[in-house]
C-alpha positions as CSV (number, residue, x, y, z in Angstrom):
1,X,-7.6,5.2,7.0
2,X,-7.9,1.8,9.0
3,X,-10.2,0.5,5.8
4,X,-8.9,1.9,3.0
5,X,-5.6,0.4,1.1
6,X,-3.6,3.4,2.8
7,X,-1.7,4.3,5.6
8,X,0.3,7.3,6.9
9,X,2.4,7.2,9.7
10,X,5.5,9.6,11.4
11,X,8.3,8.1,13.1
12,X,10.6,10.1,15.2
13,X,14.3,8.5,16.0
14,X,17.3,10.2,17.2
15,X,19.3,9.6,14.3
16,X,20.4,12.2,12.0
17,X,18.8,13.1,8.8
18,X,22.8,11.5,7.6
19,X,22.3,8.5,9.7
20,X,18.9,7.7,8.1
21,X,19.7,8.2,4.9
22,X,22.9,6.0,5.4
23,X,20.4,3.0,7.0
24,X,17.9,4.1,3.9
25,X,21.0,3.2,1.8
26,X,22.2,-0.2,3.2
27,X,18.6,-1.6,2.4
28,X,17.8,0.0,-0.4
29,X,18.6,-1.6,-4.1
30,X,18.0,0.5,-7.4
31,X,14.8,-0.6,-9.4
32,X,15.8,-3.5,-11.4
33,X,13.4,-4.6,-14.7
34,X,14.1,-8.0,-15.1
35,X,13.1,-11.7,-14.2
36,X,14.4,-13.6,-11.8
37,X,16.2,-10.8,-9.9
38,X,18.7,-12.2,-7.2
39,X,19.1,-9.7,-4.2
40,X,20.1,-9.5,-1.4
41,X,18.5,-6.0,0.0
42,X,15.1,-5.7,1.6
43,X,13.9,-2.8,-0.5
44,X,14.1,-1.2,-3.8
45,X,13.6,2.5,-5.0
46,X,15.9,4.9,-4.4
47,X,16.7,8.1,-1.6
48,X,17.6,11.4,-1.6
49,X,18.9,13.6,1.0
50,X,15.7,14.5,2.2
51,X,13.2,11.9,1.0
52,X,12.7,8.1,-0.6
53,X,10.7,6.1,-2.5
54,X,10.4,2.2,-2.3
55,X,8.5,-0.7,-2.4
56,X,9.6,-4.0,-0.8
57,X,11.1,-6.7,-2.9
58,X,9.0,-10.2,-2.7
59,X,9.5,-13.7,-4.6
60,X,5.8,-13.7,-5.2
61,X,3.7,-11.8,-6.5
62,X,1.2,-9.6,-4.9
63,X,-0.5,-6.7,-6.6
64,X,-1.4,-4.7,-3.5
65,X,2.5,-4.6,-2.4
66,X,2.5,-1.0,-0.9
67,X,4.3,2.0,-2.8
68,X,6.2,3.4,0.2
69,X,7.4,7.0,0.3
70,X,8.4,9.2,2.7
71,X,10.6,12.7,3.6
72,X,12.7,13.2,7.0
73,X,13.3,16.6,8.1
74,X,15.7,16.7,11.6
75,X,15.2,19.4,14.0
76,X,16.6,19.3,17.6
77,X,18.4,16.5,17.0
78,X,15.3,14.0,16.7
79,X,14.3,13.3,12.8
80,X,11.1,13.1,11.9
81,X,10.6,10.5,9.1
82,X,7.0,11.0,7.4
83,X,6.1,7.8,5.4
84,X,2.8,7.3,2.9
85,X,1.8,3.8,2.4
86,X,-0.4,3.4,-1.2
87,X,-1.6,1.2,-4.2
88,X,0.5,1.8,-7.3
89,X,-1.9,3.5,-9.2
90,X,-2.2,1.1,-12.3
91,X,-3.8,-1.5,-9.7
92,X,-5.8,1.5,-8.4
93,X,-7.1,2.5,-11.4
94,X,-8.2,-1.2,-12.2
95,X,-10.2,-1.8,-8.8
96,X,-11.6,1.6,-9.8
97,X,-13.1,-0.1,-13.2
98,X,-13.5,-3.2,-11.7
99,X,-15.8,-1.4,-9.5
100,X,-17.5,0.4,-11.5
101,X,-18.4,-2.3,-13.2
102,X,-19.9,-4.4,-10.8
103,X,-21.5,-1.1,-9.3
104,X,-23.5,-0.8,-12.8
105,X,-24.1,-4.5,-12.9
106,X,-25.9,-3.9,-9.5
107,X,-28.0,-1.1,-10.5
108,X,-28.9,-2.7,-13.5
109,X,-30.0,-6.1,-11.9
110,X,-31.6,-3.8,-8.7
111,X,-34.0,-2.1,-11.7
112,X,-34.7,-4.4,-13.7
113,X,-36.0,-6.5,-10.3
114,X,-37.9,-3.5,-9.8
115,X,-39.5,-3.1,-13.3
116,X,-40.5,-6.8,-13.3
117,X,-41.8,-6.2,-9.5
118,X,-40.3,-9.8,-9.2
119,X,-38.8,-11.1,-5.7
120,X,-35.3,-10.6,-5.2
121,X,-33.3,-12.9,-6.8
122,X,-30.1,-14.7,-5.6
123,X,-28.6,-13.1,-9.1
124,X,-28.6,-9.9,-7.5
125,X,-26.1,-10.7,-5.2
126,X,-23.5,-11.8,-7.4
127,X,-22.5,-7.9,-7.9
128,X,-22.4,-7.5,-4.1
129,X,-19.9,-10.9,-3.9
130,X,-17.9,-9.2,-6.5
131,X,-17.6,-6.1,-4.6
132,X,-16.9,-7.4,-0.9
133,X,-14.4,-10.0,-2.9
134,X,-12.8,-7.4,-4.4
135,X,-12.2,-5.5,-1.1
136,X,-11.2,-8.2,0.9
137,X,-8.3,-9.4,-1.4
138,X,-7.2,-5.9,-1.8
139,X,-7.0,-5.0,2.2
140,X,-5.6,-8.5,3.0
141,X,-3.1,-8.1,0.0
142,X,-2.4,-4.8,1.3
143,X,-2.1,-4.5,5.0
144,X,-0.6,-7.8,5.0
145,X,2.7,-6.1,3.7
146,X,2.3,-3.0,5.3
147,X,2.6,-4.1,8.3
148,X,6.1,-6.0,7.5
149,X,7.1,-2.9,6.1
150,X,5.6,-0.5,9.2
151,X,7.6,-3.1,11.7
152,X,10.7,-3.3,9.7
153,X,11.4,0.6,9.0
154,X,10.6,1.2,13.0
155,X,13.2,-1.4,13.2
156,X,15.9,0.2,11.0
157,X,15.3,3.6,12.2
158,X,15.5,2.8,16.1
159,X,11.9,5.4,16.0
160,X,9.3,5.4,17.6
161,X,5.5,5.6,15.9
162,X,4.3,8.9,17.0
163,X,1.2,8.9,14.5
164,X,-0.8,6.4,12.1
């Protein structure tokens, strides 16, 4: 999913399924709803014994911050820590629209260039401007942060990627 806002990716470390969740726990603040939040942890969300769910904490703001859960299963004594990478879905569900609209804008301007049987018109391209726009703030917002987050968690877990 190299060119979509997504990303999935297994880590395998030699900690215990206790062990991570104890390093899940040191970085890990509960969701807070409020301004100016002061903290000190990298990460908020919260962990179970057998999965999480976070998202990093930034003092700016970026829409395409990745929603980050995972579950770790040990077996052998090597943990296996499985981690999805996504939009939240509010900003999903607005590029969706977004989209859409500029999609029906296109098909629009692309007929009604057709029924006039005029030459194509620099107009046209505004939809296409919108929708290459649209993807490239997404997947720079996006990866951007994922990455940070990929490199940090291989970090804190001492793993190893076995799969993207």
């Amino acid at each position: 999913m190299k060119y979509l806002p997504f990303e999935r990716i297994i880590y395998r470390t030699n900690l215990s399924e206790h062990e991570v969740v104890k390093r899940l726990s040191d970085f890990i603040e509960p969701k807070k709803f409020s301004w100016g939040k002061k903290t000190t942890k990298e990460y908020e969300g919260f962990v179970t014994n057998s999965s999480f769910e976070i998202n990093r904490i930034i003092d700016y703001r970026n829409s395409f911050l990745p929603r980050i859960s995972g579950t770790f299963k040990e077996n052998n004594g090597v943990t296996q820590i499985e981690v999805t990478m996504k939009l939240h879905v509010l900003v999903l569900v607005f590029l969706i629209v977004w989209c859409g609209f500029a999609l029906l804008f296109l098909i629009g301007m692309g007929v009604a260039v057709g029924i006039a049987e005029e030459k194509i018109s620099l107009v046209l391209f505004i939809p296409v401007f919108m929708l290459l726009f649209v993807y490239a703030l997404t997947m720079f917002g996006f990866k951007s942060e994922s990455k940070k987050s990929r490199e940090f968690l291989k970090k804190s877990f001492e793993a190893e990627i076995i799969n993207e």
